[in-house]
Kinemage of the C-alpha trace (Angstrom):
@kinemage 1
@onewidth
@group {chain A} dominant
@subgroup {mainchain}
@vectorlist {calphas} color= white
{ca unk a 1} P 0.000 0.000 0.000
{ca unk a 2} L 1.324 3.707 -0.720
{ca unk a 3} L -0.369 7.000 0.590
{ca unk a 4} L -2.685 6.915 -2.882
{ca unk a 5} L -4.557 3.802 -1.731
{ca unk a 6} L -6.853 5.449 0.599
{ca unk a 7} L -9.980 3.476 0.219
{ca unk a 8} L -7.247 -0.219 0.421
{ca unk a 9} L -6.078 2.038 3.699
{ca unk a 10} L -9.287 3.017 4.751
{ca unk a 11} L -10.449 -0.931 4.706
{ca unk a 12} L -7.922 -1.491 6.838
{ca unk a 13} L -8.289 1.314 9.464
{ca unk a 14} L -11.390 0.478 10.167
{ca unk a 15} L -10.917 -3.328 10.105
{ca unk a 16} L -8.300 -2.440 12.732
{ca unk a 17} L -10.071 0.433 14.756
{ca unk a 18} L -13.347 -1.031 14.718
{ca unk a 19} L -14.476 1.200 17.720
{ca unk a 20} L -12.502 4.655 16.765
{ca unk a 21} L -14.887 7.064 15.338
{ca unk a 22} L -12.704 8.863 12.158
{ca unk a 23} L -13.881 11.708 12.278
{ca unk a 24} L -11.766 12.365 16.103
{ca unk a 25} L -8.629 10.793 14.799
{ca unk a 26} L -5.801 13.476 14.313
{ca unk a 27} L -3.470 13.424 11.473
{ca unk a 28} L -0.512 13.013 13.607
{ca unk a 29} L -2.609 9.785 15.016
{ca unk a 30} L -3.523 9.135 11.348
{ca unk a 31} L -0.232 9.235 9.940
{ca unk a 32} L 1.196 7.074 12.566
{ca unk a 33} L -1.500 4.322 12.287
{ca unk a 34} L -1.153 4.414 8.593
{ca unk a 35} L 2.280 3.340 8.515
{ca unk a 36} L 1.891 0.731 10.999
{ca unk a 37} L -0.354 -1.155 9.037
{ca unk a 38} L 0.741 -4.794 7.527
{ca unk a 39} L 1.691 -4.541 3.909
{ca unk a 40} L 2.228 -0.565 3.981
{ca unk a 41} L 5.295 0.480 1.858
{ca unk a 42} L 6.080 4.056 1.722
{ca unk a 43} L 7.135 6.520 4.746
{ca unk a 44} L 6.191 9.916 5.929
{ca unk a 45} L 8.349 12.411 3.903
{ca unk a 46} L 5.619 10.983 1.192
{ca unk a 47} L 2.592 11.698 3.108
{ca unk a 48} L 0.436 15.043 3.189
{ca unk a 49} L -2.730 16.977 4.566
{ca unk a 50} L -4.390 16.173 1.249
{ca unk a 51} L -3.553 12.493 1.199
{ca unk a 52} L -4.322 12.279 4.656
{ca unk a 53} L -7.763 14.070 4.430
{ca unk a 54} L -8.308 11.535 1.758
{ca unk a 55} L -7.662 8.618 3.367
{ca unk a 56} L -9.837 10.044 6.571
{ca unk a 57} L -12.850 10.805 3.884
{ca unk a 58} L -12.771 7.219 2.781
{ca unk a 59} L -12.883 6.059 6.410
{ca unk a 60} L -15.540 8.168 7.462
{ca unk a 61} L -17.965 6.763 4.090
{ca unk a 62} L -16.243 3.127 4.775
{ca unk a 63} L -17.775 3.254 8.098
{ca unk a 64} L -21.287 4.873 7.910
């Protein structure tokens, strides 16, 4: 997975935080749990506000 695979990521996220509501999670928290996750390839100096609202948008609709 890479930082453009936000719905993959989002799938994940909430596979993984099952009880976290996304819409609370910081980017800080965000990044941090991103690149923790099994199979994720790329590291933060590739990661962004935009691609991090992105992947918190498709965890928000993956969820409701």
């Amino acid at each position: 997975m890479k930082w453009t695979d936000s719905l993959e990521i989002a799938i994940a996220l909430a596979e993984r935080y099952p009880d976290v509501d996304p819409k609370t999670v910081n980017f800080v928290d965000l990044m941090r749990w991103v690149m923790a996750l099994p199979g994720f390839e790329e590291d933060e100096r590739h990661c962004g506000e935009k691609k991090l609202e992105a992947i918190q948008q498709a965890w928000i609709e993956e969820v409701d």
